[in-house]
PDBQT receptor file of N, H, CA, C and O in Angstrom, charges set to zero:
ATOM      1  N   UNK A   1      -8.850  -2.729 -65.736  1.00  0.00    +0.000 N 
ATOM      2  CA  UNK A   1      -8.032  -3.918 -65.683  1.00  0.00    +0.000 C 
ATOM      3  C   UNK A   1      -6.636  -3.551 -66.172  1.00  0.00    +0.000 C 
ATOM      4  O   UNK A   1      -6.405  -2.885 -67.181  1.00  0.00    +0.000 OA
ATOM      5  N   UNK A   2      -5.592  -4.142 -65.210  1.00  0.00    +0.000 N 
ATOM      6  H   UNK A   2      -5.779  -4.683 -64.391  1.00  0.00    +0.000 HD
ATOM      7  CA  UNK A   2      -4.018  -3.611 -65.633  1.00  0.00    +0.000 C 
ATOM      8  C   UNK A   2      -3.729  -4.103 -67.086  1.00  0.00    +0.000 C 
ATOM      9  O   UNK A   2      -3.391  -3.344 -67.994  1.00  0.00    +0.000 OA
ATOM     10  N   UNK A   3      -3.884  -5.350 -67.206  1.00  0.00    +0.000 N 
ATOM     11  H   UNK A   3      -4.158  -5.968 -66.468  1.00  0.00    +0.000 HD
ATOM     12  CA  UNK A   3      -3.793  -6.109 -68.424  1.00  0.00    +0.000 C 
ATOM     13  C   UNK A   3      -3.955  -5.701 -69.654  1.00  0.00    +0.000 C 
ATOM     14  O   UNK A   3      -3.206  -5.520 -70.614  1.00  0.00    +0.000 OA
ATOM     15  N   UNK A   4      -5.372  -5.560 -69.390  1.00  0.00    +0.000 N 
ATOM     16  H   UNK A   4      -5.980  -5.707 -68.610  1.00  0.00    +0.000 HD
ATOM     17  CA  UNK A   4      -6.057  -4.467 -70.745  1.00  0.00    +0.000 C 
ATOM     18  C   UNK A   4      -5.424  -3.262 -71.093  1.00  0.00    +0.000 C 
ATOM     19  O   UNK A   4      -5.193  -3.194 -72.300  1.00  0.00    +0.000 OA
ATOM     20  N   UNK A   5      -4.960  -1.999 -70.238  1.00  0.00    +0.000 N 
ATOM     21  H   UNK A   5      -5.147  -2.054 -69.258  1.00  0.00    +0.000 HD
ATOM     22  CA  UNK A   5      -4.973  -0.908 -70.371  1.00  0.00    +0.000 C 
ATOM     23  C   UNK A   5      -3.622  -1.091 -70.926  1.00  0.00    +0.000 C 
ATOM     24  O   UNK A   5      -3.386  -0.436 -71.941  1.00  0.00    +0.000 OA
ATOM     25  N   UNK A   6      -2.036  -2.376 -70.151  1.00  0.00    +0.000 N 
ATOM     26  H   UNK A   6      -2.229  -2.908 -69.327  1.00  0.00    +0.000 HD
ATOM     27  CA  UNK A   6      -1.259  -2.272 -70.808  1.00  0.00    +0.000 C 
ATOM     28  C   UNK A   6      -1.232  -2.593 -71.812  1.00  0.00    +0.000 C 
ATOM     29  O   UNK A   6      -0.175  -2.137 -72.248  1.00  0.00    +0.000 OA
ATOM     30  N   UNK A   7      -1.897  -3.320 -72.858  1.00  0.00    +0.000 N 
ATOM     31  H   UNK A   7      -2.756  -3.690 -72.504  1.00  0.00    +0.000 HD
ATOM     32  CA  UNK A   7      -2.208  -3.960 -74.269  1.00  0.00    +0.000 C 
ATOM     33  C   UNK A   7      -2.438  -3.110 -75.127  1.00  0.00    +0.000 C 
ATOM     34  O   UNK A   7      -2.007  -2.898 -76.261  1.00  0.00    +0.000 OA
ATOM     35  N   UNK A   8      -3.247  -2.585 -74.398  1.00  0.00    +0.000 N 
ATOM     36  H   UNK A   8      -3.597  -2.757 -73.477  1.00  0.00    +0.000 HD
ATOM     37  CA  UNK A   8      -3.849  -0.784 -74.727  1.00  0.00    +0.000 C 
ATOM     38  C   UNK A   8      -2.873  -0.013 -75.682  1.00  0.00    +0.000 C 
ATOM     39  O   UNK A   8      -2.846   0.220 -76.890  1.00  0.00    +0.000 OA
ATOM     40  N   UNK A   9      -1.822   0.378 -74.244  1.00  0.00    +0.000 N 
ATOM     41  H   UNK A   9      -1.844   0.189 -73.262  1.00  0.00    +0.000 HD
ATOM     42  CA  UNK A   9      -0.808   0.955 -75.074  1.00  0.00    +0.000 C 
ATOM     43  C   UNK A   9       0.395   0.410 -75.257  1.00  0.00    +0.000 C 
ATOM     44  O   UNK A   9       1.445   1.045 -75.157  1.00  0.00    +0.000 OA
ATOM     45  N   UNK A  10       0.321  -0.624 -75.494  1.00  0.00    +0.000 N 
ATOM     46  H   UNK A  10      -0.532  -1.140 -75.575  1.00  0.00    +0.000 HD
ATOM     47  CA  UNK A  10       1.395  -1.760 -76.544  1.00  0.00    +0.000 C 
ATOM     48  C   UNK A  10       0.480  -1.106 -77.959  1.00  0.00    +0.000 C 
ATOM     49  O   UNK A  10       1.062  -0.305 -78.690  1.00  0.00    +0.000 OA
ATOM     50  N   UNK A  11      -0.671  -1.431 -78.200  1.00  0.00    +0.000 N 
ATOM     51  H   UNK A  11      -1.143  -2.082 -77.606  1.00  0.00    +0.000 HD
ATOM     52  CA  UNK A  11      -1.333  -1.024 -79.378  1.00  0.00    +0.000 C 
ATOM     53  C   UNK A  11      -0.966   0.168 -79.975  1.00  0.00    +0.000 C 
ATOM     54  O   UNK A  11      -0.546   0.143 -81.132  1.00  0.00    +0.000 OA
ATOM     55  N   UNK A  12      -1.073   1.364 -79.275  1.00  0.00    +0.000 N 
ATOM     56  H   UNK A  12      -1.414   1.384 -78.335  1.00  0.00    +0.000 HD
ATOM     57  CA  UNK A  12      -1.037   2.549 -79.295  1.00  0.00    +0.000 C 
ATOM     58  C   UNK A  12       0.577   3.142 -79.174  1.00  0.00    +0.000 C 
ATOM     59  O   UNK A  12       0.819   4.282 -79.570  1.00  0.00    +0.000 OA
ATOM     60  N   UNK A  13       1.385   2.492 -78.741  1.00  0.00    +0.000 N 
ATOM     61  H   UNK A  13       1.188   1.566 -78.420  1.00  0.00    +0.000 HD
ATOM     62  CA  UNK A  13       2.512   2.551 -78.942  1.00  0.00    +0.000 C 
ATOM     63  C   UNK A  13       3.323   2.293 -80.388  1.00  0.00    +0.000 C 
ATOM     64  O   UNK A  13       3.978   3.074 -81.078  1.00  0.00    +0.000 OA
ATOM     65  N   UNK A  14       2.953   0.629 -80.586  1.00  0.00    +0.000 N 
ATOM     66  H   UNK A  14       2.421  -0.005 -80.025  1.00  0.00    +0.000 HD
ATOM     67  CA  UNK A  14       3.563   0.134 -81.790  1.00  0.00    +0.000 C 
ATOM     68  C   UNK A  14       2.430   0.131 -83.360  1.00  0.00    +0.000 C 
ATOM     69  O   UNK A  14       2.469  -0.485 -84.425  1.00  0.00    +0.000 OA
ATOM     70  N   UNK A  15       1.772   0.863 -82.938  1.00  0.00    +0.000 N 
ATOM     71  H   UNK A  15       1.740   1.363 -82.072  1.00  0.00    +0.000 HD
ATOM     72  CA  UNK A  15       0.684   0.818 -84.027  1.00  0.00    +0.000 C 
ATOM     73  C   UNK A  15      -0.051  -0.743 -84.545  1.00  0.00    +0.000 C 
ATOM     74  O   UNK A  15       0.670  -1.679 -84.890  1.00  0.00    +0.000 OA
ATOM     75  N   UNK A  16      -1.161  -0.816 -84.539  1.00  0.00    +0.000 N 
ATOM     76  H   UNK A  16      -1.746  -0.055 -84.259  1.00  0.00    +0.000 HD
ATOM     77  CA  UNK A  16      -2.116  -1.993 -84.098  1.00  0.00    +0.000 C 
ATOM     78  C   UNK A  16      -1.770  -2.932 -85.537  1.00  0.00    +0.000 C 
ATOM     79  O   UNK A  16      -2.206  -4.077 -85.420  1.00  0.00    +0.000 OA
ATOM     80  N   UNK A  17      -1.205  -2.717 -86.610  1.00  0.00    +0.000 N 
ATOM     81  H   UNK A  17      -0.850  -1.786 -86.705  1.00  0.00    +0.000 HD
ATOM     82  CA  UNK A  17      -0.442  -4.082 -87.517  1.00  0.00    +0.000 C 
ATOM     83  C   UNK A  17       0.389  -4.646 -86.621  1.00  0.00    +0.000 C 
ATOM     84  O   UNK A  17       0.139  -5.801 -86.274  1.00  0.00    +0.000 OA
ATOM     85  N   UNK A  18       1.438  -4.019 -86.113  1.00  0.00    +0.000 N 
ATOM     86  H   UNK A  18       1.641  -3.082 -86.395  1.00  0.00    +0.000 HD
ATOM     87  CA  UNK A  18       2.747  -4.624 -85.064  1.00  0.00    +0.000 C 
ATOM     88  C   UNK A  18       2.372  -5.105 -84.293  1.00  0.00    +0.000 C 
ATOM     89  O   UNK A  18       2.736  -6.252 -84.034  1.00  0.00    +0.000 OA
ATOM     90  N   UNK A  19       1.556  -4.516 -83.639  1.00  0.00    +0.000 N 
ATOM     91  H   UNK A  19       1.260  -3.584 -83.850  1.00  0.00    +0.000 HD
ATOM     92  CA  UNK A  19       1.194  -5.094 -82.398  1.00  0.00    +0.000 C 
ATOM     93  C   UNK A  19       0.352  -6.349 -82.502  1.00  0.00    +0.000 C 
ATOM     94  O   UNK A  19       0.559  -7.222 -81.659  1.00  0.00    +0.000 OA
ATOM     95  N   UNK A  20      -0.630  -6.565 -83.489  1.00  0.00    +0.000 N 
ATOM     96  H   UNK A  20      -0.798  -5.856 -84.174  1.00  0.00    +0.000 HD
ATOM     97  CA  UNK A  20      -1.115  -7.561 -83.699  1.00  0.00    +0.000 C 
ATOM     98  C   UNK A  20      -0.208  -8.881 -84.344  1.00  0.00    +0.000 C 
ATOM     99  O   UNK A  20      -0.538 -10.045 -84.115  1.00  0.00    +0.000 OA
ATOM    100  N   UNK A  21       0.503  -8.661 -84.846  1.00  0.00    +0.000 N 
ATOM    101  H   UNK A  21       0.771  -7.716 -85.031  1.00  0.00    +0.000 HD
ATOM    102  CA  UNK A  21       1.716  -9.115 -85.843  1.00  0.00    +0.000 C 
ATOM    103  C   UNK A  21       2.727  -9.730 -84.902  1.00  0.00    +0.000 C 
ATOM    104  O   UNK A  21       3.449 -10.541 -85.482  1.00  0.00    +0.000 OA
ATOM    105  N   UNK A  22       2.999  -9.567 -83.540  1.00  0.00    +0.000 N 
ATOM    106  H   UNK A  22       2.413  -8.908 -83.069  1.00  0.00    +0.000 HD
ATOM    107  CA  UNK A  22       4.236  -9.633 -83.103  1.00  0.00    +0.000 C 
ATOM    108  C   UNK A  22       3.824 -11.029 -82.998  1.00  0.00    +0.000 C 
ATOM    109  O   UNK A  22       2.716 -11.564 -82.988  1.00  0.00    +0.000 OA
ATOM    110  N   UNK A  23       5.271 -11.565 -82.905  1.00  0.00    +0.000 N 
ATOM    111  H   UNK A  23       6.171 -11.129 -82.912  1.00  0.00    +0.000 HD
ATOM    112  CA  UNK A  23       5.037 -13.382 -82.604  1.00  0.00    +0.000 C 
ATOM    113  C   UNK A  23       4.896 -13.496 -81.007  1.00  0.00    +0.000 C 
ATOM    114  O   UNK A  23       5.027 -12.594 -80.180  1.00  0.00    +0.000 OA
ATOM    115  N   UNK A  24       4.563 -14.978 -80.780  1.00  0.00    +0.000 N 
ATOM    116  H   UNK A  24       4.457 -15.711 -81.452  1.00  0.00    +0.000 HD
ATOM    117  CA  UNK A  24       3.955 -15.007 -79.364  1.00  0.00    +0.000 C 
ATOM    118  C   UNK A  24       5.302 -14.999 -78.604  1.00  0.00    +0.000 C 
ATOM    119  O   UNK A  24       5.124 -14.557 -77.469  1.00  0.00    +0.000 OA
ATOM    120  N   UNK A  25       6.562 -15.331 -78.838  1.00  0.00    +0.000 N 
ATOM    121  H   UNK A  25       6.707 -15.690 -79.760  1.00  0.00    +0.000 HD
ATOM    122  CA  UNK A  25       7.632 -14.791 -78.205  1.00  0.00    +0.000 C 
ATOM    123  C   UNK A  25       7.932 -13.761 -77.890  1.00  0.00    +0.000 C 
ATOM    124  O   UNK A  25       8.261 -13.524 -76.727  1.00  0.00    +0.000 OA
ATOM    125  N   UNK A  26       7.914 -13.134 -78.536  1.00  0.00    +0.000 N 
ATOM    126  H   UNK A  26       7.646 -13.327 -79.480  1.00  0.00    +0.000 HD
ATOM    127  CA  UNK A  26       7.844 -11.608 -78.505  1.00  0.00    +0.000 C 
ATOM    128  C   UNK A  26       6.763 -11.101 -77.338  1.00  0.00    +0.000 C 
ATOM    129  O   UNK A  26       7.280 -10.573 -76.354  1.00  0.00    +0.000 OA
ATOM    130  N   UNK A  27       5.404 -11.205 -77.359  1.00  0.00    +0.000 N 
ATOM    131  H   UNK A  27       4.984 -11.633 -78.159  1.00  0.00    +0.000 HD
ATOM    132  CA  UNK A  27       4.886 -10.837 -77.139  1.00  0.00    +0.000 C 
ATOM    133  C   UNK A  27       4.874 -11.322 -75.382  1.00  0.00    +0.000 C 
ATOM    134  O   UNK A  27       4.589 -10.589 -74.435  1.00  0.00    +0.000 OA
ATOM    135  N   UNK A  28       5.306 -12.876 -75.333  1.00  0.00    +0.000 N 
ATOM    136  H   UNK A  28       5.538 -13.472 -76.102  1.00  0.00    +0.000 HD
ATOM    137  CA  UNK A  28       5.763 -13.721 -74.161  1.00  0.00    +0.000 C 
ATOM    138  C   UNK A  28       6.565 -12.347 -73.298  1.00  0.00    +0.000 C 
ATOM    139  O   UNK A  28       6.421 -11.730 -72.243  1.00  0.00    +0.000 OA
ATOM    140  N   UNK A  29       7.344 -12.344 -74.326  1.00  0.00    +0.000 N 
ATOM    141  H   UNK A  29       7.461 -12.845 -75.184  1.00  0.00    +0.000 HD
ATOM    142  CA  UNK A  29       8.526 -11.862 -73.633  1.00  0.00    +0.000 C 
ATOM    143  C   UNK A  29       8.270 -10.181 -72.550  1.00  0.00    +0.000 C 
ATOM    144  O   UNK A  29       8.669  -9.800 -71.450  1.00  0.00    +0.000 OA
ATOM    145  N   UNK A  30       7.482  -9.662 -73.537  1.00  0.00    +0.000 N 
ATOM    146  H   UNK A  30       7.157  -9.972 -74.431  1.00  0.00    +0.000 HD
ATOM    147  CA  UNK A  30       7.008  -8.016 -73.320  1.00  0.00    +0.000 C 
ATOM    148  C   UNK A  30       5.824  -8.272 -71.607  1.00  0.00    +0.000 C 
ATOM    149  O   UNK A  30       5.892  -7.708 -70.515  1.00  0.00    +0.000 OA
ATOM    150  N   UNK A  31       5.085  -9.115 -72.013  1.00  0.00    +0.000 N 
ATOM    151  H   UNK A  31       5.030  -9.573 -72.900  1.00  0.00    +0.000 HD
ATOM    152  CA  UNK A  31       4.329  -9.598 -70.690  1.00  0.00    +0.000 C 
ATOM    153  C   UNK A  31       4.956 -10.073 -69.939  1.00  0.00    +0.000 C 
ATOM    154  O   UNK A  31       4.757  -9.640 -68.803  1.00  0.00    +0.000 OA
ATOM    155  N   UNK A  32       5.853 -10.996 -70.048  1.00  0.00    +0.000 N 
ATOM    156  H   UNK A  32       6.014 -11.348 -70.970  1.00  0.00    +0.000 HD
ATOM    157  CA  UNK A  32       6.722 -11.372 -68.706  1.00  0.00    +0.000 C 
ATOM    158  C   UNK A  32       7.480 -10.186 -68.030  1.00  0.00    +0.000 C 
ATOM    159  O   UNK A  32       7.501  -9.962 -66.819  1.00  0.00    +0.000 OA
ATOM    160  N   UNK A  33       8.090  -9.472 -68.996  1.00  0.00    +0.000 N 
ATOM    161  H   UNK A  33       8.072  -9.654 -69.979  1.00  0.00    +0.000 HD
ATOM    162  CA  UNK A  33       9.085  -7.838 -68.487  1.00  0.00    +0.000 C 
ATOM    163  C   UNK A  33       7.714  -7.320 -67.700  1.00  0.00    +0.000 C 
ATOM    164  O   UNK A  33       7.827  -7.032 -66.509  1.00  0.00    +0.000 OA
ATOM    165  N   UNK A  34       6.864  -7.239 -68.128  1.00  0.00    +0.000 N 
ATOM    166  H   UNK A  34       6.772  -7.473 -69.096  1.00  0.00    +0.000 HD
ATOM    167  CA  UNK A  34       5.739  -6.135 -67.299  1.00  0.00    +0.000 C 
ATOM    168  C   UNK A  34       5.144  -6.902 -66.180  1.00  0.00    +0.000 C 
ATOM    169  O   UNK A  34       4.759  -6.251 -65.208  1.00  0.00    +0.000 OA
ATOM    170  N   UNK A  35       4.997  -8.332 -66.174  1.00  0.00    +0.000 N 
ATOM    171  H   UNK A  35       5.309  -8.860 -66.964  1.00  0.00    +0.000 HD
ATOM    172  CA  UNK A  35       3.784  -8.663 -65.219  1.00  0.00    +0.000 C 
ATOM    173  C   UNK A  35       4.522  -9.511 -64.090  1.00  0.00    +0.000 C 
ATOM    174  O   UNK A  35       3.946  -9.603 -63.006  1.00  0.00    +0.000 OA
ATOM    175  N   UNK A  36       5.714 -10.118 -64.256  1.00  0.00    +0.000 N 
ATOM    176  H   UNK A  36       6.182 -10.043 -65.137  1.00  0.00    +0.000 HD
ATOM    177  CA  UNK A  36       6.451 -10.954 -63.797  1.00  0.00    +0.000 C 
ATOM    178  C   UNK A  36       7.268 -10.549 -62.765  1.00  0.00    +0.000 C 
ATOM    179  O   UNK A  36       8.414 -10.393 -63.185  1.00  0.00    +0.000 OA
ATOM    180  N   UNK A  37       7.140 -10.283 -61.430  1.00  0.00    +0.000 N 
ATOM    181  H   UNK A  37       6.208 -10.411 -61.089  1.00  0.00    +0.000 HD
ATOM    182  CA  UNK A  37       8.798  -9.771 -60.571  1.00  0.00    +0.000 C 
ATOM    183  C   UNK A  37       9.567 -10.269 -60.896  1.00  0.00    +0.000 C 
ATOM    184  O   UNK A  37       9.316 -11.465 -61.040  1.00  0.00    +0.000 OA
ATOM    185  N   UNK A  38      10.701  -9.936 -61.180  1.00  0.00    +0.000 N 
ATOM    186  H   UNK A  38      10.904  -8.964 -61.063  1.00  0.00    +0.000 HD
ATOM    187  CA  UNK A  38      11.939 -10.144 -61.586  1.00  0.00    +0.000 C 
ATOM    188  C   UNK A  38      13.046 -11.445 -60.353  1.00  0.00    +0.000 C 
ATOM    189  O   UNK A  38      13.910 -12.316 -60.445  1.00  0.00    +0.000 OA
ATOM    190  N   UNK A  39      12.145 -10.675 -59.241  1.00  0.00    +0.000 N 
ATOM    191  H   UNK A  39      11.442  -9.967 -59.166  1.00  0.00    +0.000 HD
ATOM    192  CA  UNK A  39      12.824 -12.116 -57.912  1.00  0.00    +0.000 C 
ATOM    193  C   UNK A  39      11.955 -13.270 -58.465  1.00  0.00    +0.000 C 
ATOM    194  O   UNK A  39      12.622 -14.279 -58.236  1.00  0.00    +0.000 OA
ATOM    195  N   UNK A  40      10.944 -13.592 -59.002  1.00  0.00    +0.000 N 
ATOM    196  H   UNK A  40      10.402 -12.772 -59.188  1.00  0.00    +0.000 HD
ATOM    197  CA  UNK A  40      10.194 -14.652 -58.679  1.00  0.00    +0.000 C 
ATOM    198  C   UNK A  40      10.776 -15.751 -60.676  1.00  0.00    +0.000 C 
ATOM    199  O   UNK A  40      10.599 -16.904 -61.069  1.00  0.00    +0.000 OA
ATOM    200  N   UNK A  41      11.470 -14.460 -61.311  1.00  0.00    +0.000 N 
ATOM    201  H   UNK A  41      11.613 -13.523 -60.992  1.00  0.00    +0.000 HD
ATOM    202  CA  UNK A  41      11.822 -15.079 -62.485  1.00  0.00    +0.000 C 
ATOM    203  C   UNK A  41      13.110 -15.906 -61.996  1.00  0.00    +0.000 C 
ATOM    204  O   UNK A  41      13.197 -17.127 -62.128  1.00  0.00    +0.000 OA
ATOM    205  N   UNK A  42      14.493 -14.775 -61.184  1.00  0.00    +0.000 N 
ATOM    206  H   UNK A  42      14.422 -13.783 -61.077  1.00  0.00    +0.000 HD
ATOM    207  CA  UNK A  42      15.097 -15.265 -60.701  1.00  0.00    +0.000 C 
ATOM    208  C   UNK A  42      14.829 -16.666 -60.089  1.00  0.00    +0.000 C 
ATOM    209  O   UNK A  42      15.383 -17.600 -60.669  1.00  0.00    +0.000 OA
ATOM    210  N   UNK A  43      14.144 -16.927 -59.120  1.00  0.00    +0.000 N 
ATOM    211  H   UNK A  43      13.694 -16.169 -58.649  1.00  0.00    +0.000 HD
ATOM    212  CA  UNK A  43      14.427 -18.409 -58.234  1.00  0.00    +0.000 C 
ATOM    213  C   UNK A  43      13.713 -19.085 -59.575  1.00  0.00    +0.000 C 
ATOM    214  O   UNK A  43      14.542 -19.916 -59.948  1.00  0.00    +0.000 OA
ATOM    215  N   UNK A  44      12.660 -19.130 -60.415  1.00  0.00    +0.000 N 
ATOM    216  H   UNK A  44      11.987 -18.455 -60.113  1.00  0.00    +0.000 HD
ATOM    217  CA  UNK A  44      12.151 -19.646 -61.250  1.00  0.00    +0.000 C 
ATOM    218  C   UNK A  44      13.573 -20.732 -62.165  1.00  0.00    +0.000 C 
ATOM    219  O   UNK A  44      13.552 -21.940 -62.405  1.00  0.00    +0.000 OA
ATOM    220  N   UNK A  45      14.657 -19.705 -62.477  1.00  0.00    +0.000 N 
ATOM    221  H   UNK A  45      14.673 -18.724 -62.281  1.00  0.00    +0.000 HD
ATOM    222  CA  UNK A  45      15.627 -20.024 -63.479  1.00  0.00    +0.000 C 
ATOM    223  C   UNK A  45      16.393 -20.302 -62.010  1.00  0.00    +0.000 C 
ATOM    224  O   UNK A  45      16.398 -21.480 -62.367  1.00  0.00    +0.000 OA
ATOM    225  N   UNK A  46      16.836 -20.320 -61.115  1.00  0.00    +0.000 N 
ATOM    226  H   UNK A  46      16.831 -19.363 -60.824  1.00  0.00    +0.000 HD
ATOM    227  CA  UNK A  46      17.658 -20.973 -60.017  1.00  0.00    +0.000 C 
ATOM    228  C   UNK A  46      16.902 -22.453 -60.258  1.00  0.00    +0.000 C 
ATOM    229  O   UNK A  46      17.475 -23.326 -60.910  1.00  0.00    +0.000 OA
ATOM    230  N   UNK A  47      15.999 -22.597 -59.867  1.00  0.00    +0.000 N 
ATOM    231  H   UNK A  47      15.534 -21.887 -59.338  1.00  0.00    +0.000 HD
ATOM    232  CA  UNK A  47      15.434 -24.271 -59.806  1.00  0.00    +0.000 C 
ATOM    233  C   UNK A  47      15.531 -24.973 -60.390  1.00  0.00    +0.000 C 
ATOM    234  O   UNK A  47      15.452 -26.177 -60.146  1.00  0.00    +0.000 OA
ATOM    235  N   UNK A  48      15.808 -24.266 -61.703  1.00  0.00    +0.000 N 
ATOM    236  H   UNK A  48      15.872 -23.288 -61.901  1.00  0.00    +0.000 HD
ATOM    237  CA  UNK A  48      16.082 -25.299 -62.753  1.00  0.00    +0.000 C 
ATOM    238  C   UNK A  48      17.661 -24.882 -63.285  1.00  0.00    +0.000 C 
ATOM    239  O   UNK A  48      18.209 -25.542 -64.168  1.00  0.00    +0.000 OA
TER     240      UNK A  48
């Protein structure tokens, strides 16, 4: 699963206090950069 494996190494990256620790903005934010096309954020923020 993509999801998992990237969480994975969010964990393994920021060491598993941080990573568990980060606020849900943060963490919003890191999943939207990875999972989100960037055209579909675009018209998202056009519509409104």
């Amino acid at each position: 699963n993509k999801a998992l494996t990237w969480w994975n190494t969010q964990v393994q990256a920021r060491g598993h206090e941080a990573a568990i620790g980060m606020s849900w903005a943060d963490f919003k934010a890191l999943l939207v950069e990875e999972f989100y096309p960037s055209n579909e954020m675009e018209k998202l923020e056009s519509d409104f």
